[in-house]
C-alpha positions as CSV (number, residue, x, y, z in Angstrom):
1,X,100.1,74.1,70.1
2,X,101.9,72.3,67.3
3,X,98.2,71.3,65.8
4,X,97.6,75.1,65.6
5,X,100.5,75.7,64.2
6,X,100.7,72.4,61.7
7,X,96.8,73.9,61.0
8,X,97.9,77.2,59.9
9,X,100.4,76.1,57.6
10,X,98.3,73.6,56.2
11,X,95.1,76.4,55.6
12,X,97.4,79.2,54.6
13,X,99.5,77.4,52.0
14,X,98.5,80.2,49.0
15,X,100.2,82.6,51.9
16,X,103.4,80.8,52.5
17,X,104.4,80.3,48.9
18,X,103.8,83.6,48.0
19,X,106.3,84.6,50.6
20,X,108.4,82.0,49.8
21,X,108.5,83.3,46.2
22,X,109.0,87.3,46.6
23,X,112.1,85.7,49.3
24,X,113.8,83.2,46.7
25,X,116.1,84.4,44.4
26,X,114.8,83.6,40.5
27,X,111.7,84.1,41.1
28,X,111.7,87.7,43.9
29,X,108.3,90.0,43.7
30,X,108.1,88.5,40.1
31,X,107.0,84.9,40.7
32,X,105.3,85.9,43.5
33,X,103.0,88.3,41.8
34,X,102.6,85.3,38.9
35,X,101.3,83.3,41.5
36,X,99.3,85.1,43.6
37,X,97.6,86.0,39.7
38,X,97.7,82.4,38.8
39,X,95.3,81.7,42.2
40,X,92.9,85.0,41.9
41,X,94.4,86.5,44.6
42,X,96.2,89.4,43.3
43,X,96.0,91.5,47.1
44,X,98.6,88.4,47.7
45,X,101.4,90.7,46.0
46,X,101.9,93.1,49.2
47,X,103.0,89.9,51.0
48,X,105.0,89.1,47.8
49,X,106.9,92.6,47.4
50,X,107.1,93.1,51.3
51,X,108.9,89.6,51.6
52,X,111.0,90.5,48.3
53,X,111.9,93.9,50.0
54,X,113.1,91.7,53.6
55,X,115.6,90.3,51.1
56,X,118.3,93.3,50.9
57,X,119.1,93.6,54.6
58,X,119.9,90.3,54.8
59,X,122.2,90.3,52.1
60,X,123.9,93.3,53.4
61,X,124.9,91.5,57.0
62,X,125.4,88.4,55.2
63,X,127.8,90.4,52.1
64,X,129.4,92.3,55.0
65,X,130.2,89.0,56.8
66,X,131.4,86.9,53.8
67,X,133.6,90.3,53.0
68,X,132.5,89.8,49.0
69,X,134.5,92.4,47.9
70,X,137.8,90.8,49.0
71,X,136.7,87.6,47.2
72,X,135.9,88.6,44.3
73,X,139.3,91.2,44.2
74,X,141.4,87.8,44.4
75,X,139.0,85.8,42.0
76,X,139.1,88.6,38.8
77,X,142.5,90.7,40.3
78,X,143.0,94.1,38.6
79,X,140.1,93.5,36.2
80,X,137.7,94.0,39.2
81,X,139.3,97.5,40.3
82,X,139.0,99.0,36.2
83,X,135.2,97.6,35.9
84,X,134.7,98.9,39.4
85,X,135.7,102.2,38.5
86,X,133.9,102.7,35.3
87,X,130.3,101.8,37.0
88,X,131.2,103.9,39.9
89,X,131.3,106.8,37.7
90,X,127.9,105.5,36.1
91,X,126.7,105.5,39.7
92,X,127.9,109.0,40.4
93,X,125.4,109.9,37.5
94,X,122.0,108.2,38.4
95,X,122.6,107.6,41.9
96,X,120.0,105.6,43.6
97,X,117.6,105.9,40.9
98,X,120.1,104.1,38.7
99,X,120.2,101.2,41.3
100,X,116.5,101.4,41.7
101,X,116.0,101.1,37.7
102,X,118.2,97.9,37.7
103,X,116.7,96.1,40.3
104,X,113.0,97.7,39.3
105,X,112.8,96.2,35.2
106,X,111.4,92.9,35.0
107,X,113.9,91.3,33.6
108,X,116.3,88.0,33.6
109,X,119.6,88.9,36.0
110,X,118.1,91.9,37.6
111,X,116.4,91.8,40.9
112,X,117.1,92.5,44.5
113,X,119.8,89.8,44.8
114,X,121.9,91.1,41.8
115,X,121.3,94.6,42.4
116,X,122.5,94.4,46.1
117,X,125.6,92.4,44.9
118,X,126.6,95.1,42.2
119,X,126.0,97.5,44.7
120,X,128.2,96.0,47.8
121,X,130.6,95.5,44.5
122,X,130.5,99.0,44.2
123,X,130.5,99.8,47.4
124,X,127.6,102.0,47.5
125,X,126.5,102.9,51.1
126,X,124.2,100.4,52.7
127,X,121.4,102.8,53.3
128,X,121.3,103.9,49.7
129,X,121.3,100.2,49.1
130,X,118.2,100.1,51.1
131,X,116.6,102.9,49.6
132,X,117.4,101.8,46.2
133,X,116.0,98.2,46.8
134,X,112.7,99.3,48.2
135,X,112.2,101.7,45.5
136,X,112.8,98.7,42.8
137,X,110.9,96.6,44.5
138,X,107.9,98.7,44.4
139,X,108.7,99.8,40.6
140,X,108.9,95.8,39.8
141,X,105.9,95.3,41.5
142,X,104.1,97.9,39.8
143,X,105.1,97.3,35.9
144,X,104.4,93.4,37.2
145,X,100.6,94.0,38.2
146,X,99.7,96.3,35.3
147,X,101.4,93.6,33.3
148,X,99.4,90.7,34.8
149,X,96.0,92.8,35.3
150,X,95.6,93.5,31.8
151,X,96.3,96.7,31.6
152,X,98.3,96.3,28.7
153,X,95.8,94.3,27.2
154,X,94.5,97.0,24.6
155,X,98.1,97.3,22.6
């Protein structure tokens, strides 16, 4: 059983770190799709976004256990609370789609990870934390396989 298992691992390597990318925090649905490219496999990216989008429960139960907002109330004090209420109100306006946007644009410092924090931050409900991060997710992936295929090849 552990040959089978060693075996697996061992033939399905392209798999595992494709996972392992869309899971890890710098890299996300990102490096994964850069990878699964960079081997000719680009159907790798489902794995990639799914294992990116397995990322936001997790930090939910493990936010909700390490109670971050409590933390980082006693780290930045009454700063927090004024910042906190100035991107609630930005919240109010775009709502999940605002979250989703965040977390969806390619970029340095946005993602899943950072887009679940400022959300438990904000203490958006968990569900629209959810939705928010499998809308990204899907938007990310998106603008990262049109960016990788060639799409935008002809500008």
């Amino acid at each position: 059983m552990l040959n089978n298992f060693l075996s697996f691992f061992s033939e399905n390597n392209e798999l595992l770190l494709v996972l392992f990318y869309g899971f890890a925090p710098i890299s996300e649905v990102r490096g994964a799709a850069a990878y699964a490219f960079a081997v000719g496999s680009p159907e790798l990216m489902v794995l990639g976004a799914l294992a990116n989008i397995a990322v936001a429960p997790v930090l939910i139960v493990f936010w909700n256990l390490l109670n971050f907002e409590l933390i980082g109330r006693k780290i930045m004090g009454h700063r927090l609370e004024k910042r906190k209420e100035q991107l609630v109100g930005k919240y109010k306006k775009y709502g999940v789609f605002g979250l989703a946007f965040f977390i969806g644009i390619p970029l340095p410092i946005t993602g899943v990870y950072s887009g679940v924090l400022v959300a438990k931050i904000l203490g958006i409900e968990n569900k629209q934390i959810l939705i928010g991060s499998v809308l990204g997710v899907l938007m990310s992936s998106t603008i990262m396989f049109l960016l990788l295929s060639g799409f935008f090849s002809f500008f």
